[in-house]
N, C-alpha and C positions, 0 to 999 in steps of 0.2 A: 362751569360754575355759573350760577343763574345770577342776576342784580342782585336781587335779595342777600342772595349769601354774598356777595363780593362786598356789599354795603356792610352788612355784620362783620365780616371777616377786614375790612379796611377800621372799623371802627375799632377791632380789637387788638388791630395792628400800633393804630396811634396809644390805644393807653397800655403797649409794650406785651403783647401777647405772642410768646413766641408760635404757639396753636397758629393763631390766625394767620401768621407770616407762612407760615410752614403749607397750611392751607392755598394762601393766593398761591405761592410758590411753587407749587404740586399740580393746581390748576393750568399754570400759565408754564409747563416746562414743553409741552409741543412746541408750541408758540414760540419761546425761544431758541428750541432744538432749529426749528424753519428757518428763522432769521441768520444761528451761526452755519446753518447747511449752505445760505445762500450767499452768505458772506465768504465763506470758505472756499467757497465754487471760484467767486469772482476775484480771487485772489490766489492764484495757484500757490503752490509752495507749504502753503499752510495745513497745519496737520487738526487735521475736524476735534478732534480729543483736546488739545488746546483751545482752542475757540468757542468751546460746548463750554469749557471749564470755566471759560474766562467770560463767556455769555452767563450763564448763571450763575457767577460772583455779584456780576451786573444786575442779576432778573433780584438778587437778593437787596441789594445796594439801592433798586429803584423803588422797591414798595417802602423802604424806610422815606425817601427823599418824596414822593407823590403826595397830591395837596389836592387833588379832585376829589368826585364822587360816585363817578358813572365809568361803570365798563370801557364801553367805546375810549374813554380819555386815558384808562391807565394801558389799554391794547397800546393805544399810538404812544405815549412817554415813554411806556418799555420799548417798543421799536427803536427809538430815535435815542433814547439813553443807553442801549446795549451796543449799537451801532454806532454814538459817540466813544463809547469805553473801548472797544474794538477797534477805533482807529487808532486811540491813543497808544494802545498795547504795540498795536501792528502796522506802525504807517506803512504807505506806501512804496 
């Protein structure tokens, strides 16, 4: 997804666009697929299908709760919010 559309596509999120949600969402499911692949690595025991599930409850939960406007900034909040939700689910 290019700025442009991630700009449109955030704007159409905030005035309740399930489209646009469905959009970032779609965009960014690699990107969360990596984060629970490597989350899952680093924690043996843990089965990938849970964590993929529970990573993108999270990837869904974080475009409602984000307050930027640039790519770069919702890359890093999804990281760091999938991987707080992820501790929560699964401590240590």
């Amino acid at each position: 997804m290019d700025h442009v559309s991630f700009l449109s596509a955030i704007a159409g999120c905030r005035l309740g666009d399930e489209n646009s949600k469905r959009a970032i969402s779609e965009a960014s499911l690699r990107f969360t697929l990596r984060i629970a692949e490597q989350w899952s690595s680093a924690r043996f025991g843990r089965i990938i299908g849970d964590v993929v599930e529970e990573a993108n409850a999270a990837l869904w939960n974080s475009i409602d709760e984000f307050s930027g406007q640039r790519l770069e900034e919702f890359e890093l909040f999804l990281a760091q919010y999938i991987s707080q939700q992820l501790e929560k689910t699964y401590p240590p």
